[in-house]
C-alpha positions, -999 to +999 in steps of 0.1 A: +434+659-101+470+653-111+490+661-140+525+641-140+553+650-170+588+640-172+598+667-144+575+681-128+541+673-112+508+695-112+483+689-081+449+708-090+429+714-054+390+723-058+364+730-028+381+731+005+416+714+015+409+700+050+421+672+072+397+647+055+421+659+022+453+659+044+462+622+050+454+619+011+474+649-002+505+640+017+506+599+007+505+614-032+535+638-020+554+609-003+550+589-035+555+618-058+591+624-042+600+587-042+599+589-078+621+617-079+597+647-088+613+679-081+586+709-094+554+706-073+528+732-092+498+734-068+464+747-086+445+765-062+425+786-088+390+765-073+402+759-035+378+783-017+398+777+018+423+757+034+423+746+073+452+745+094+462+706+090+460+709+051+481+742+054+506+721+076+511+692+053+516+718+024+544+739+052+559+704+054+561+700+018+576+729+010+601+730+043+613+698+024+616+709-008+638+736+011+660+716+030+670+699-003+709+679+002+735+703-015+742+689-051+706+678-054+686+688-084+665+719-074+632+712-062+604+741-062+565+740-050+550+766-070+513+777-058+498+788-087+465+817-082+455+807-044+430+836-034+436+861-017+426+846+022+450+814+010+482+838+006+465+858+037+466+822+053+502+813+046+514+848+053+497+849+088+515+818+099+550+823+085+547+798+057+546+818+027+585+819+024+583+782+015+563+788-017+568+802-052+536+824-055+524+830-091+493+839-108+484+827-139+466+803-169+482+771-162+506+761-195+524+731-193+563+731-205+558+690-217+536+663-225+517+654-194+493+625-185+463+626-161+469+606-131+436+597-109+454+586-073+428+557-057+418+580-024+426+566+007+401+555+035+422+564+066+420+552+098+408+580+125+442+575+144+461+580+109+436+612+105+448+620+141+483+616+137+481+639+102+467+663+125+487+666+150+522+660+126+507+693+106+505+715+132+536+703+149+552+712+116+535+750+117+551+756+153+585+746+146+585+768+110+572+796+131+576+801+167+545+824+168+524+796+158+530+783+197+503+801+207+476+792+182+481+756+178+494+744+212+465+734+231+452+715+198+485+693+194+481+686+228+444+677+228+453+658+195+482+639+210+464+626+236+436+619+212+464+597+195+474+580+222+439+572+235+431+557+199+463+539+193+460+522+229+425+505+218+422+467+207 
């Protein structure tokens, strides 16, 4: 569910954010910042878990949000009440930084309306790719993500390259 206002965006997550939810999540995003949306609140009071590709499209998000030009209006992505294994999650894999953490009934400062986006039906290569992309992103925030996620960006970029290579 999305809640859009004048300045700021609201993106509630229920059940588990996976790869499936990825590709999805990170279109809205792409959209989202094209229109010049600079607060990103991210409900995670009923996301029971989140796998590594969601958590890397959320890293990438926020390492964006981050790397903001100077001069630019500032730009926040605000987790609001993940769980305790979410925060566990992001601090394990040196993502947490990234985030404003808070906890919390959800209040919004404006008038907001309810946005449904149409979900997407991506392709497996595009699934692939937002694979691999996220946990590219999780090894070059932190170097001692190397280790974990090596062997799967290398099994998922040949993956790729098997799928894009078909007719």
């Amino acid at each position: 569910m999305v809640l859009a206002g004048k300045h700021f965006v609201c993106i509630k997550i229920t059940g588990r954010a996976n790869f499936n939810l990825s590709v999805d999540f990170k279109r809205l995003v792409i959209e989202l910042r094209q229109k010049g949306y600079a607060y990103y609140l991210i409900e995670l009071s009923e996301c029971v878990l989140m796998d590594s590709t969601f958590l890397g499209v959320l890293a990438g998000l926020g390492l964006k949000v981050n790397q903001s030009e100077a001069g630019a209006p500032l730009q926040v992505v605000e987790l609001r009440n993940p769980n305790a294994r979410l925060t566990e999650l992001l601090e394990n894999l040196g993502v947490l930084h990234l985030f404003k953490v808070t906890q919390g009934p959800l209040s919004t400062p404006e008038a907001v309306q309810v946005c449904a986006p149409e979900p997407g039906h991506p392709s497996r290569a595009e699934l692939t790719r937002a694979c691999l992309e996220a946990h590219q992103t999780l090894m070059e925030i932190n170097p001692e993500n190397v280790a974990r996620f090596k062997e799967v960006a290398k099994f998922l970029a040949e993956d790729l390259q098997k799928l894009e290579k078909k007719p």
